[in-house]
C-alpha positions in Angstrom: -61.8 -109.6 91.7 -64.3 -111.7 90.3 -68.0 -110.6 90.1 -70.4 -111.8 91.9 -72.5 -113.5 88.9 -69.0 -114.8 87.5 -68.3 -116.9 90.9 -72.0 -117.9 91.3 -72.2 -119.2 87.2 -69.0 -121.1 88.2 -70.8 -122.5 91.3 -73.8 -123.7 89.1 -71.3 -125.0 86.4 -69.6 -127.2 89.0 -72.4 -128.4 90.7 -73.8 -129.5 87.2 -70.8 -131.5 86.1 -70.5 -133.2 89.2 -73.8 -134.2 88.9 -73.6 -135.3 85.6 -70.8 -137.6 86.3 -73.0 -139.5 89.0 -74.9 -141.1 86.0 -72.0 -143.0 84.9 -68.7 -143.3 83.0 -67.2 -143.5 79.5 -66.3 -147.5 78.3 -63.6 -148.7 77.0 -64.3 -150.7 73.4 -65.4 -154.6 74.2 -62.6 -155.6 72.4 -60.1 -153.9 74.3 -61.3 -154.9 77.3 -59.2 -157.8 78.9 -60.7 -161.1 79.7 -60.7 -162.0 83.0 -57.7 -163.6 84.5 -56.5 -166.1 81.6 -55.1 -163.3 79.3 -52.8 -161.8 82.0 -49.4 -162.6 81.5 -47.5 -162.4 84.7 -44.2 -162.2 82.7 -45.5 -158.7 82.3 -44.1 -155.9 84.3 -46.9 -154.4 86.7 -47.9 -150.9 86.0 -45.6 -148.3 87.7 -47.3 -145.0 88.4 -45.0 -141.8 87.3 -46.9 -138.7 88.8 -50.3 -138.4 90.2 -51.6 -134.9 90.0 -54.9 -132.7 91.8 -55.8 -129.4 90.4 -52.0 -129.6 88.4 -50.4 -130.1 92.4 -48.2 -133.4 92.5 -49.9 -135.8 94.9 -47.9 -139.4 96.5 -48.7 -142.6 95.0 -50.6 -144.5 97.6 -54.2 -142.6 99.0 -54.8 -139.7 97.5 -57.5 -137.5 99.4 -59.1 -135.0 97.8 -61.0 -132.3 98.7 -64.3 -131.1 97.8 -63.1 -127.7 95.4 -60.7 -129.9 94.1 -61.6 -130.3 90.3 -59.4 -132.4 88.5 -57.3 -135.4 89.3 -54.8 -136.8 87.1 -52.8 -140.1 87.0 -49.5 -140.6 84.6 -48.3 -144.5 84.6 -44.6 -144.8 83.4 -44.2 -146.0 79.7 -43.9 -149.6 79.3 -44.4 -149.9 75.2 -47.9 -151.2 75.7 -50.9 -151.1 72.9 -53.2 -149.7 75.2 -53.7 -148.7 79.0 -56.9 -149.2 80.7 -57.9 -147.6 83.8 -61.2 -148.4 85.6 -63.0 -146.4 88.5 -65.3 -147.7 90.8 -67.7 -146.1 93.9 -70.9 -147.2 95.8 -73.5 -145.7 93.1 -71.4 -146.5 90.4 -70.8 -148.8 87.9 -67.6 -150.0 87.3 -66.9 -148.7 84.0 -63.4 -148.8 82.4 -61.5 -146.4 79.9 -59.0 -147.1 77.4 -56.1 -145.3 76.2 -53.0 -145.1 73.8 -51.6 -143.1 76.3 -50.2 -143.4 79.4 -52.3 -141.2 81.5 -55.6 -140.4 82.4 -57.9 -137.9 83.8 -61.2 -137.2 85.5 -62.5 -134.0 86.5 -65.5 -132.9 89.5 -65.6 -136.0 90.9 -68.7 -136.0 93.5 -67.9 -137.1 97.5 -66.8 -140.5 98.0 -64.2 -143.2 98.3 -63.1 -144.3 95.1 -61.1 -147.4 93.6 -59.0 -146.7 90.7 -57.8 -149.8 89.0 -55.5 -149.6 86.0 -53.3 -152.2 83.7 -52.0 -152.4 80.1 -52.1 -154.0 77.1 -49.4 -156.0 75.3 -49.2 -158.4 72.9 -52.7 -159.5 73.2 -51.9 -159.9 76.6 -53.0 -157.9 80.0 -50.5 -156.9 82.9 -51.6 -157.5 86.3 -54.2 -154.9 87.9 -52.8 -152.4 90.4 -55.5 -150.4 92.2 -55.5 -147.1 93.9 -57.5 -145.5 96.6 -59.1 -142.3 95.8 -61.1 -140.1 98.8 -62.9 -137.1 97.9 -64.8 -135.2 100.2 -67.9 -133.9 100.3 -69.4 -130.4 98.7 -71.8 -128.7 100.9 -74.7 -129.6 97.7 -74.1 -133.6 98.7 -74.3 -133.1 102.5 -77.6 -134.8 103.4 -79.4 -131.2 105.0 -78.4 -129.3 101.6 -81.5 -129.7 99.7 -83.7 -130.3 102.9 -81.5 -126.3 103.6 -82.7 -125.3 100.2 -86.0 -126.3 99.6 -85.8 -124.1 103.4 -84.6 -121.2 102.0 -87.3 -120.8 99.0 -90.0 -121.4 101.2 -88.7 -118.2 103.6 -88.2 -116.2 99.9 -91.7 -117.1 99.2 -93.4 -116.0 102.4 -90.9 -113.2 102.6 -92.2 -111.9 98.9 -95.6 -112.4 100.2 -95.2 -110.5 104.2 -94.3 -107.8 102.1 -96.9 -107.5 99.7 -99.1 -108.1 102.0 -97.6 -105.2 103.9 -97.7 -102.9 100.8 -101.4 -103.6 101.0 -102.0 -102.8 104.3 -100.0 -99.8 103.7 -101.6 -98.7 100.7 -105.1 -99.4 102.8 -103.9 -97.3 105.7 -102.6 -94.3 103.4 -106.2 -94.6 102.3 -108.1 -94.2 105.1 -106.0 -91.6 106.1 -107.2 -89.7 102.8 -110.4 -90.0 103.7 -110.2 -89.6 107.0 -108.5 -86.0 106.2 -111.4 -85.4 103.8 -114.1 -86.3 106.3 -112.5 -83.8 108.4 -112.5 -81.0 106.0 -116.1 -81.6 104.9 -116.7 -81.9 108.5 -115.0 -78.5 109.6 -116.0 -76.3 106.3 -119.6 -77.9 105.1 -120.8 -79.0 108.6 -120.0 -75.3 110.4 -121.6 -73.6 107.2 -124.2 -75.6 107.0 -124.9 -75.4 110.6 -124.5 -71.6 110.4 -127.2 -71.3 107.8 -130.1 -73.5 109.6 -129.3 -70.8 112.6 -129.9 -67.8 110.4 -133.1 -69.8 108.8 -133.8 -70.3 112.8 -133.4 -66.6 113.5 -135.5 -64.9 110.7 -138.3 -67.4 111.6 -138.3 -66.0 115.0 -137.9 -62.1 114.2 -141.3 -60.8 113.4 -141.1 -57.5 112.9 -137.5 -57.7 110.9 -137.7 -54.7 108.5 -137.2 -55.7 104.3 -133.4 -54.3 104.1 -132.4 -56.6 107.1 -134.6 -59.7 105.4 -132.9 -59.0 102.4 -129.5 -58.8 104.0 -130.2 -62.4 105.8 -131.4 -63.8 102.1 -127.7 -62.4 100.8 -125.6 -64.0 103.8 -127.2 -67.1 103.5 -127.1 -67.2 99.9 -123.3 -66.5 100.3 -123.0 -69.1 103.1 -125.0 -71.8 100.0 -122.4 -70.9 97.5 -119.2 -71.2 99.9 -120.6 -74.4 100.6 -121.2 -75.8 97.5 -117.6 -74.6 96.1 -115.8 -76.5 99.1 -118.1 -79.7 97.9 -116.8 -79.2 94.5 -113.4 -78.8 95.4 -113.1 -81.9 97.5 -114.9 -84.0 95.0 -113.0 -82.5 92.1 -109.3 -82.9 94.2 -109.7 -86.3 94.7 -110.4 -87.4 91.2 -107.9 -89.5 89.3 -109.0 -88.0 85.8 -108.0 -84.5 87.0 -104.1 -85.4 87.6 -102.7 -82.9 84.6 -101.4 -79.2 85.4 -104.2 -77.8 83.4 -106.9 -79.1 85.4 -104.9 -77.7 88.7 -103.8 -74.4 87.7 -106.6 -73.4 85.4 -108.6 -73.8 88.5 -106.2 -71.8 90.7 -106.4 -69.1 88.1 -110.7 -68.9 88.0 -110.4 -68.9 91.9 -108.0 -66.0 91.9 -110.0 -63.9 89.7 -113.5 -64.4 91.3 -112.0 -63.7 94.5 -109.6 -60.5 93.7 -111.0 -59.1 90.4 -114.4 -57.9 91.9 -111.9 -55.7 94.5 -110.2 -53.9 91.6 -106.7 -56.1 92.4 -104.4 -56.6 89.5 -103.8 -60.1 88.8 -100.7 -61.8 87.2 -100.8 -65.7 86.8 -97.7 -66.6 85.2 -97.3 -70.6 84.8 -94.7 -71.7 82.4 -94.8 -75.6 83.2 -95.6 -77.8 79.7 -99.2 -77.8 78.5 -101.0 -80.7 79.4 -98.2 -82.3 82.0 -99.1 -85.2 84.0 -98.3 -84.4 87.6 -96.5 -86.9 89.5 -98.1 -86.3 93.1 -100.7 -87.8 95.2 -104.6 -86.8 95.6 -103.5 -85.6 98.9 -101.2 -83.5 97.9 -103.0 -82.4 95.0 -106.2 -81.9 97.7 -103.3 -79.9 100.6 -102.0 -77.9 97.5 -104.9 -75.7 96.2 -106.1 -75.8 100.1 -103.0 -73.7 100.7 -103.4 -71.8 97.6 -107.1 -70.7 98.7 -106.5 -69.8 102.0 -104.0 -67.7 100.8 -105.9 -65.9 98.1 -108.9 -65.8 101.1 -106.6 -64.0 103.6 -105.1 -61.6 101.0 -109.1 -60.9 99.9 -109.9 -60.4 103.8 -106.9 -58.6 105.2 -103.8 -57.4 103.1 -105.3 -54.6 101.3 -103.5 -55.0 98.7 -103.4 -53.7 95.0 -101.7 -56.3 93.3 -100.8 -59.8 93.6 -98.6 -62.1 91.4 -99.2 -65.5 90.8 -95.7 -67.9 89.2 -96.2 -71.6 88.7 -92.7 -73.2 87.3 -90.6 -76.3 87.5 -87.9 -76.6 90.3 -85.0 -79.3 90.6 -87.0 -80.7 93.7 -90.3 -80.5 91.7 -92.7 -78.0 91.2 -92.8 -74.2 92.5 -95.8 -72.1 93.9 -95.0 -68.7 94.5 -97.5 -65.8 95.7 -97.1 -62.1 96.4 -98.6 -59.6 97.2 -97.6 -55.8 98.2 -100.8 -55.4 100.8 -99.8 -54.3 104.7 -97.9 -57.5 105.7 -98.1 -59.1 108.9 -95.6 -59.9 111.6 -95.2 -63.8 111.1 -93.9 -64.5 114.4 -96.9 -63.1 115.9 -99.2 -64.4 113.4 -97.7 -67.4 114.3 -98.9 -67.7 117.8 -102.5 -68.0 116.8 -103.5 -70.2 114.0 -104.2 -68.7 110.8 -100.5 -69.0 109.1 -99.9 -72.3 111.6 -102.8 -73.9 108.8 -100.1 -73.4 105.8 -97.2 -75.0 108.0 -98.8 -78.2 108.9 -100.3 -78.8 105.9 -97.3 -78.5 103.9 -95.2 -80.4 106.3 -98.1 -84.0 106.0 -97.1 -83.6 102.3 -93.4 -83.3 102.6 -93.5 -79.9 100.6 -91.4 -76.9 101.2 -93.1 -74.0 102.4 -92.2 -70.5 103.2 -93.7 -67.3 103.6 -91.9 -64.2 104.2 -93.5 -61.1 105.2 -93.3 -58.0 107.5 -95.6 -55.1 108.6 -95.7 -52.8 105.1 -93.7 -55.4 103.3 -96.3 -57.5 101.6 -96.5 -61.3 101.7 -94.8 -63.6 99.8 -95.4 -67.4 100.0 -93.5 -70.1 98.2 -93.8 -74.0 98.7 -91.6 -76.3 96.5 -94.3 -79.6 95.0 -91.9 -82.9 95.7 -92.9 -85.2 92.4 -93.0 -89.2 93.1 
């Protein structure tokens, strides 16, 4: 079977050479062309055609139709000891032109659409024989109907605005993905900062109003609030520092994974193993918004280990994976029943998380069986 750029090269080809043959014809040398009718020499015996052939099939001798994908016509005149044979083919939009020959036969290939006179005679002597003509009809290729190029010209216009509907529809795309980044960030700043925020103006609120608070309960205000400024400020920097471009490399990410783990768990006398054996300095192929889900899942589960698994040691293991990159933690605190757990909404935060970034997340756990948590990074 043919390929599909070997048939369409053939097309082009084709279309080309009939084109070129609308510009005209090959002569035959002035001096072998016959003088009108004072040199013929009736004694002569009129030219006899032998065979008439299209695309090397054997045609009759009186009209010969052609069709459009036919690509060569032949005509063979019987031998009649002449000097020369000339044949001559005329069309409306061409000039008569004639062709000369030692030969008895001629040829002409990709003829365009249209009824065609083929006159042909010999040479003698000097002398001509009379002119016999021949009535050629070839029909037309879809490129000469009169809607092709109006069809065409059609066609490149609907590529153009297709090629430009879908950019533009990239755009909006990549406008909408945007603003759903940021709406997602609004709502985290909203949720964390706002509520912490808010919580600290009512503590300000309530020591203004408690007169008589004793120094130790002042002070322990001061620490909560102080607490409450320093949660706050690390959630700001987290969300400015997630959505930078600059900070796209595994270092940047995991480095910062690692100081979180330790402030959080070394102060509670928790061993701490960070294992991460992906290349130094790797690029990662994933979005902001995963990057931003990513280490939001990572410190919510460092937070609830910190606040409720009692545990002695946790294990942190950053690899590659076939489907991209792995995240595993473990710990061997108390466990939890998941299914429960499930039912309210602390572990429900991992899940939908994971599942607006497309990455694989599981946690398996049970009541004095530790946690372990694993999600599986798609790359782009």
């Amino acid at each position: 079977m043919k390929s599909p750029s070997v048939t369409f090269s053939g097309c082009v080809f084709y279309l080309f050479a009939k084109s070129m043959l609308l510009c005209g014809c090959v002569t035959a040398p002035p001096n072998q062309v016959c003088p009108p009718e004072e040199n013929i020499d009736a004694t002569l015996q009129p030219p006899v055609i032998a065979k008439i052939m299209v695309n090397g099939r054997t045609q009759p001798s009186d009209t010969i139709v052609m069709q459009a994908s036919d690509e060569e016509f032949m005509i063979e005149l019987q031998p009649a000891q002449a000097d020369s044979y000339f044949f001559k083919l005329a069309v409306d939009g061409l000039s008569p032109c004639g062709r000369a020959s030692i030969y008895p036969q001629m040829g002409y290939t990709f003829l365009p659409g249209g009824n065609y006179q083929l006159e042909y005679w010999y040479e003698k002597k000097g002398a001509c024989s009379l002119h016999k003509t021949l009535n050629i009809q070839v029909g037309q290729s879809i490129s000469e109907q009169a809607w092709f190029r109006p069809a065409l010209i059609m066609y490149f216009i609907l590529i153009i605005g297709a090629v430009a509907l879908l950019w533009k529809l990239d755009k909006t795309r990549q406008s909408l993905s945007l603003q759903k980044i940021r709406n997602r960030i609004a709502a985290d700043l909203h949720d964390e900062v706002s509520s912490d925020l808010s919580g600290i103006a009512i503590s300000m609120t309530t020591l203004e109003r408690r007169r008589n608070v004793s120094p130790n309960d002042f002070a322990k205000s001061i620490q909560e609030i102080r607490q409450t400024l320093s949660d706050t400020q690390n959630n700001l920097s987290d969300t400015v520092w997630a959505i930078k471009p600059e900070k796209d490399s595994s270092d940047e990410l995991f480095q910062r994974m690692k100081k979180f783990v330790q402030q959080m768990l070394e102060p509670q006398q928790i061993r701490i193993s960070f294992d991460n054996t992906l290349p130094h300095d790797k690029t990662l192929k994933i979005t902001m918004e995963q990057r931003h889900n990513v280490f939001k899942i990572f410190k919510e589960a460092i937070h609830n280990i910190y606040k409720h698994a009692r545990a002695t040691e946790v294990k942190v293991l950053i690899c590659p994976h076939p489907d991209g990159i792995l995240l595993e933690i473990c710990d061997n605190g108390i466990g939890f029943d998941l299914e429960a757990e499930r039912n309210g909404s602390g572990v429900n935060n991992y899940f939908w998380r994971a599942q607006e970034q497309m990455i694989d997340l599981k946690v398996v756990t049970s009541p004095g069986k530790g946690v372990q948590l694993k999600m599986v990074i798609p790359q782009m």
